[in-house]
VEXDREN-2710 file (C-alpha; in Angstrom, 1 decimal):
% VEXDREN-2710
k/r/px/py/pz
1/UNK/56.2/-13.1/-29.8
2/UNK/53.5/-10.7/-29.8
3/UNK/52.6/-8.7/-26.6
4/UNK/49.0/-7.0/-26.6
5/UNK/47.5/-4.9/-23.9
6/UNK/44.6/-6.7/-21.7
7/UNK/41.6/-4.2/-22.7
8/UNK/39.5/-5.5/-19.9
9/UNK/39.3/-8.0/-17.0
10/UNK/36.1/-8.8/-15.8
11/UNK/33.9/-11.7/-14.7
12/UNK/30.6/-12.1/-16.8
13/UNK/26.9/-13.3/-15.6
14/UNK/27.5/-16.2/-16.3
15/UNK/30.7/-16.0/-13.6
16/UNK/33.4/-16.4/-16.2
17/UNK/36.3/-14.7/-16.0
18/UNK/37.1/-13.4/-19.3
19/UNK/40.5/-11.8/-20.6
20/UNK/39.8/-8.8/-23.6
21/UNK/43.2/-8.2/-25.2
22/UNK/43.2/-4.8/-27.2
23/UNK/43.6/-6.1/-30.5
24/UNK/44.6/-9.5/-30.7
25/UNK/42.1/-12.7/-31.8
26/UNK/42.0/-16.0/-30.8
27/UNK/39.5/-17.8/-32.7
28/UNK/41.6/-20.9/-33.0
29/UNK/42.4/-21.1/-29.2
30/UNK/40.0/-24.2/-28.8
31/UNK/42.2/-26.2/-30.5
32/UNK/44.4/-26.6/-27.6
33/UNK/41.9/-28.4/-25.6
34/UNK/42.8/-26.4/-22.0
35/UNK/39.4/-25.1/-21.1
36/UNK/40.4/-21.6/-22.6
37/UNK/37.6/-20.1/-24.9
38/UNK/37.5/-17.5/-27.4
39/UNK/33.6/-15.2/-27.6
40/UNK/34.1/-14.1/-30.8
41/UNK/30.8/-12.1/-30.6
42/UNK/32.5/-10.0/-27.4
43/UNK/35.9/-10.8/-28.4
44/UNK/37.2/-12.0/-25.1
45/UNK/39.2/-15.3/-24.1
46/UNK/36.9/-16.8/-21.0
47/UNK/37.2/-19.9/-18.5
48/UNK/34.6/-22.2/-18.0
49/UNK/32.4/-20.8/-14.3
50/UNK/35.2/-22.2/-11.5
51/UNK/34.8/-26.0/-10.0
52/UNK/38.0/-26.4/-8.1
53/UNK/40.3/-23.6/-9.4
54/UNK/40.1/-20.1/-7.9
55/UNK/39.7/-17.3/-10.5
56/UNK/43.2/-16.6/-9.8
57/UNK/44.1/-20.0/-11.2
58/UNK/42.0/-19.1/-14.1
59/UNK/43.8/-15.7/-14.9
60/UNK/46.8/-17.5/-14.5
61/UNK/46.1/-20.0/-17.2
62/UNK/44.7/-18.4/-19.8
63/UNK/47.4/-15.7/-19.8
64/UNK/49.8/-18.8/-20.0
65/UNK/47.7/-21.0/-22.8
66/UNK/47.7/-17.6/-24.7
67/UNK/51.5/-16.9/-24.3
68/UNK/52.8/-20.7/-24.7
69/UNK/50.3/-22.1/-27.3
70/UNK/49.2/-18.9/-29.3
71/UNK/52.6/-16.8/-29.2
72/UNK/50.7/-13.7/-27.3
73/UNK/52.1/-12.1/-24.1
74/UNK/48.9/-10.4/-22.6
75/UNK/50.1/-7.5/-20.0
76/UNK/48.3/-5.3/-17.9
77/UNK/48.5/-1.3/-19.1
78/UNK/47.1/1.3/-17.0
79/UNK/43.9/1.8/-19.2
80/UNK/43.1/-1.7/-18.8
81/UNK/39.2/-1.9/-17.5
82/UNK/38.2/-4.1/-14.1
83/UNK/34.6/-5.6/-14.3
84/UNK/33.2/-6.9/-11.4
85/UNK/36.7/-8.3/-10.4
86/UNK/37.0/-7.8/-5.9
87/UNK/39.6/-6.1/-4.6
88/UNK/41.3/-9.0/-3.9
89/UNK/41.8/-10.9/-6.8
90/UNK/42.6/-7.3/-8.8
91/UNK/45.4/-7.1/-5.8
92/UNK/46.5/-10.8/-6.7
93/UNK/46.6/-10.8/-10.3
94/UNK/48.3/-7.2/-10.5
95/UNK/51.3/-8.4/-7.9
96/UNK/51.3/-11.6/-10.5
97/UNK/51.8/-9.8/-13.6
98/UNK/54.1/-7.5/-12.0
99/UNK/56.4/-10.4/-11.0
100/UNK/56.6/-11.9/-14.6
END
């Protein structure tokens, strides 16, 4: 398994929530057909804008699509960058990754 560092969390204009691992491509994650996407111009996995899940739900997902159907463990590290993320859901997803 490889484990990468999460460069940047941060949800976009178009209010996606998109995942940038430090080094680590995913150009192939559309094959797995879970909604997870892969910008290759930004280089970022992203969810579709939220219906019914939270952003929470979102985080969770794609960290799990990219761990159980890509082989990558993405952690946080204390460089990693917060964009436009609330306090909230930066409090929820660190306690989450922390309990992992």
């Amino acid at each position: 398994m490889v484990v990468d560092g999460i460069f940047e969390i941060g949800i976009d204009e178009k209010e996606r929530l998109y995942i940038k691992p430090a080094k680590e491509k995913f150009t192939l994650i559309w094959r797995t057909a879970t909604e997870v996407h892969w910008d290759s111009t930004g280089l970022f996995l992203y969810s579709p804008k939220p219906r019914e899940w939270s952003y929470f739900d979102w985080f969770k997902h794609i960290v799990f699509v990219a761990e159980n159907e890509c082989n990558c463990k993405l952690i946080l590290t204390n460089e990693t960058y917060w964009t436009n993320i609330p306090a909230e859901l930066k409090q929820q997803i660190s306690e989450y990754v922390n309990q992992a």
